[in-house]
C-alpha positions as a printed Julia matrix, in Angstrom:
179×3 Matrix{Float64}:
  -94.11    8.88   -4.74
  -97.48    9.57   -5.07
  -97.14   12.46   -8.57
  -97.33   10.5   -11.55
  -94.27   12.63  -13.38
  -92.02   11.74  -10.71
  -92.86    7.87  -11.23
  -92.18    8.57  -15.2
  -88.92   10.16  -14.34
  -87.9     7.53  -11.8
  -88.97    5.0   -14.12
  -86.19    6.52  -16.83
  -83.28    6.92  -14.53
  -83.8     3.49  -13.74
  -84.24    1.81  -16.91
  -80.89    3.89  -17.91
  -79.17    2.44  -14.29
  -80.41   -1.12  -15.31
  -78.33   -0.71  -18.86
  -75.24    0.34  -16.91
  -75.78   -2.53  -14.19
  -75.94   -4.9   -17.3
  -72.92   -3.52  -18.65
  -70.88   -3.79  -15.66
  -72.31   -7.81  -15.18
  -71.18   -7.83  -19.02
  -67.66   -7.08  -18.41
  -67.73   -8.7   -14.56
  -68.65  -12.2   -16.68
  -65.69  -11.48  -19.23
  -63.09  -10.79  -16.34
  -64.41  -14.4   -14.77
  -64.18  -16.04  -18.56
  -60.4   -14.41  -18.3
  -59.72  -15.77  -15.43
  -61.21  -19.03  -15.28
  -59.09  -19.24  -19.02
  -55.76  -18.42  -17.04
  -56.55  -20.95  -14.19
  -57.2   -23.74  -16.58
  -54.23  -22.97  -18.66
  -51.92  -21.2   -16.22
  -49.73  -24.78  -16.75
  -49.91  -24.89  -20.77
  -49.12  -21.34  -21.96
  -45.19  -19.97  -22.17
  -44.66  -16.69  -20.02
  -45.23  -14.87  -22.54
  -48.63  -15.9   -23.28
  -49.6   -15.72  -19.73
  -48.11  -12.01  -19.24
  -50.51  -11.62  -21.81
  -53.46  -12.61  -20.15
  -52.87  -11.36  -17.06
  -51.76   -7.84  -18.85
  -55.46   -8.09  -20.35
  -57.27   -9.42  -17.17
  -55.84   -6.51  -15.34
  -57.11   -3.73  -17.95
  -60.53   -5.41  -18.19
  -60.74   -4.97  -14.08
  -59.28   -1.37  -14.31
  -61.9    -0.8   -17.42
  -64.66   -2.05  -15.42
  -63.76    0.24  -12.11
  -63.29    3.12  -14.35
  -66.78    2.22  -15.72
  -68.39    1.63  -12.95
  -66.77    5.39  -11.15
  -67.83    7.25  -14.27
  -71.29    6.39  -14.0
  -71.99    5.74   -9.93
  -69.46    7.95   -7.95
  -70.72   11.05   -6.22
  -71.23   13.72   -9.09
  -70.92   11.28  -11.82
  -72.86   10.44  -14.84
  -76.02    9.18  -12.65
  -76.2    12.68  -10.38
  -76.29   14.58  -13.66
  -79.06   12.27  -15.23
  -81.02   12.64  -12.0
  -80.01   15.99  -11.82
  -81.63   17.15  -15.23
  -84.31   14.35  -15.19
  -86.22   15.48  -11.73
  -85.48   19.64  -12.75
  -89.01   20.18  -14.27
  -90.4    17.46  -11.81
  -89.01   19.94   -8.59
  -89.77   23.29  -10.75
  -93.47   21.68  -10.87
  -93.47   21.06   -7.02
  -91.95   24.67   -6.47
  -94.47   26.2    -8.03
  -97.34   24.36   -6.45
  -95.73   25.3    -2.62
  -95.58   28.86   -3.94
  -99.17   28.67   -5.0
 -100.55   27.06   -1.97
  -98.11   29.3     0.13
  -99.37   32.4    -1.56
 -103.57   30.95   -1.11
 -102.78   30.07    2.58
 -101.04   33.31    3.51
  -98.0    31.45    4.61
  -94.32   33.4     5.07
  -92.32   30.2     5.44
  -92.47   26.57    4.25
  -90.3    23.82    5.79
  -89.24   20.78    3.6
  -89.12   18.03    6.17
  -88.02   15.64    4.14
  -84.26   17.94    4.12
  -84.4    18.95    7.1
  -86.03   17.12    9.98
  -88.06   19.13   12.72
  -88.5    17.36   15.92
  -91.81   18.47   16.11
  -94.7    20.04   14.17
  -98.14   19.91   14.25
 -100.4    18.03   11.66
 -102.63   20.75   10.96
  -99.94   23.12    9.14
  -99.06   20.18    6.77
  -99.7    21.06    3.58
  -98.48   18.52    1.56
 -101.8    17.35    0.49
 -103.08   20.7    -0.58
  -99.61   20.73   -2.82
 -100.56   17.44   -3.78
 -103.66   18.17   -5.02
 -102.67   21.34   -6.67
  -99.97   19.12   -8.73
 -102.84   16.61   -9.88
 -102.18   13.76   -7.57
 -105.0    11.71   -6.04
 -105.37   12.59   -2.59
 -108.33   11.31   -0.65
 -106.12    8.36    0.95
 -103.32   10.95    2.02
 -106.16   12.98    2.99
 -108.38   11.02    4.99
 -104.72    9.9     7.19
 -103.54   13.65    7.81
 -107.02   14.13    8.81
 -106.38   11.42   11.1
 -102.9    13.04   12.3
 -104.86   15.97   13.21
 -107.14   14.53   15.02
 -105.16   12.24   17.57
 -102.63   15.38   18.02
 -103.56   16.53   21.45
 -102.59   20.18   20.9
 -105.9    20.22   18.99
 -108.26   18.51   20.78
 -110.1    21.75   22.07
 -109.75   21.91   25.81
 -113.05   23.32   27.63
 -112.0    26.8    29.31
 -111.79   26.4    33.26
 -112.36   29.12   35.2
 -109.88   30.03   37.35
 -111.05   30.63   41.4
 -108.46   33.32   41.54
 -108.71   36.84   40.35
 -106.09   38.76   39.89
 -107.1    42.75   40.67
 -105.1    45.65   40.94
 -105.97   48.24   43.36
 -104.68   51.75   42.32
 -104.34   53.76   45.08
 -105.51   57.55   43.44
 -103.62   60.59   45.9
 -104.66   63.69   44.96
 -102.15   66.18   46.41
 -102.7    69.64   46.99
  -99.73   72.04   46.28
  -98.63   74.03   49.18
């Protein structure tokens, strides 16, 4: 939310969602015309006429669900615009993990955001140090995971206390003559 070519490319998919939407209220406001026009003359028209009507009030509501499926059902046209839309977007965040991953020395990276860890400590976030690699403004986000850090109490440093027990092992040496 916070990397401004993510906001440009959520700012296209939904301008191109908004035209659909206003499509789909387009024909929704033609099938209500249609039908308010059958209600009002359901009494006048021969049954021919109103066959008609009907006929054409039921393949404006299948055109509209057809529409509507094309565009918003799982792996339709809006998945494949915000499929190739947020591509150079995630190959931009990719490469900033690797380079922060590859600077910090780290083996593995979690994506919380995928999948959830029940817990993890502040201090090995580095989603400001991608952040900041990518461009973004970070002192806010900063300043809080600071914050995080701080009020974790794995690390608060706790003073050493010496223990009153020491452990010792006596070795008992036997030196044994061969006979």
């Amino acid at each position: 939310q916070n990397f401004a070519d993510a906001k440009a490319a959520e700012q296209r998919v939904q301008t191109i969602v908004d035209e659909w939407k206003r499509e789909l209220a387009a024909m929704k406001k033609q099938i209500d015309d249609l039908e308010f026009e059958i209600r009002k003359n359901r009494l006048i028209w021969s049954d021919t006429e109103r066959s008609a009507k009907e006929k054409e009030l039921q393949e404006l509501i299948a055109s509209r669900e057809k529409y509507a499926k094309e565009k918003f059902e799982p792996g339709g046209e809006y998945d494949v615009i915000v499929r190739e839309v947020m591509k150079p977007i995630e190959q931009k965040i990719y490469a900033a993990i690797q380079d922060v991953a590859a600077a910090e020395k780290f083996d593995i990276i979690w994506d919380q955001s995928t999948q959830p860890l029940t817990y993890v400590n502040f201090k090995y976030d580095i989603t400001v140090k991608v952040l900041r690699r990518l461009g973004v403004d970070v002192s806010k986000l900063e300043k809080e995971l600071e914050q995080k850090i701080k009020n974790d109490p794995r690390n608060q440093q706790q003073e050493e206390q010496p223990t009153d027990r020491t452990r010792r092992r006596s070795r008992s040496t036997q030196t044994s003559e061969p006979n």
